[in-house]
N, C-alpha and C positions, 0 to 999 in steps of 0.2 A: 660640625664645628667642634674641634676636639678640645677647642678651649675652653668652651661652656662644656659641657659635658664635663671635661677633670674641673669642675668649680674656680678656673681660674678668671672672676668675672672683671676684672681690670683688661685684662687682656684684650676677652670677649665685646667688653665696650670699645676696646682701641679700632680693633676690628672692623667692629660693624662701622663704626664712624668714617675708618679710612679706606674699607677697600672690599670686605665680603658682602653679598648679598645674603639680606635678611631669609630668601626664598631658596639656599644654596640647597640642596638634599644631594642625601646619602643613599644609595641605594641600599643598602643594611640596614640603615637609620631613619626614623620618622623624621620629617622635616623639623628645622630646630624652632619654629613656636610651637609645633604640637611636644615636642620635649618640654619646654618650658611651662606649659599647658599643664602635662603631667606631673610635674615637679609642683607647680602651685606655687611658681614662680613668677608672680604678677609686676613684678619690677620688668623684669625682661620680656615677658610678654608685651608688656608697655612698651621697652626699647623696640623690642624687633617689630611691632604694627609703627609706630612711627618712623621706623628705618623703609619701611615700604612692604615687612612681609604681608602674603599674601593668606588673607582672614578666612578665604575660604580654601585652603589647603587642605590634605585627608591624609591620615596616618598612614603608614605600608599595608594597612588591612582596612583601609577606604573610609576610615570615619572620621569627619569634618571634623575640623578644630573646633568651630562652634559647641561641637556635641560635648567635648573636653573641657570648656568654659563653662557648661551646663552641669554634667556632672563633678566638679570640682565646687561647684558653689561658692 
C-alpha cells in the first residue's frame, strides 16, 4: 500500500474502506500491519485488524505480527 507507506493517511483510510484488502502484500514489502506494527502506528494497526487484516501474518523474514506488538510495547 503505497499510500500508507508515503504517510498519505486520508487516502489509506479511503482505501481500505472502499476497495483494498487489509491482507494485500508486496512481495518486496512486509505485509502493511506488520509495517504499521513497526511504525507504532497503533491507529492503523486498529484500522487494518478491524478492516479484516490478518493478526497472525509474518514479516518477509517469517516473524509474526504478534511478536512486533510485543516488542514495540
Amino acid at each position: 500500500m503505497n499510500a500508507y507507506m508515503k504517510g498519505n493517511r486520508e487516502i489509506t483510510k479511503k482505501l481500505i474502506d472502499e476497495c483494498v484488502s487489509p491482507n494485500f502484500e508486496d512481495s518486496k514489502e512486509d505485509p502493511i500491519l506488520i509495517c504499521a506494527l513497526k511504525k507504532g502506528d497503533y491507529e492503523f494497526v486498529k484500522i487494518f485488524l478491524d478492516k479484516g487484516a490478518n493478526p497472525n501474518t509474518r514479516s518477509r523474514n517469517s516473524i509474526p505480527a504478534l511478536s512486533f506488538l510485543v516488542a514495540c510495547g
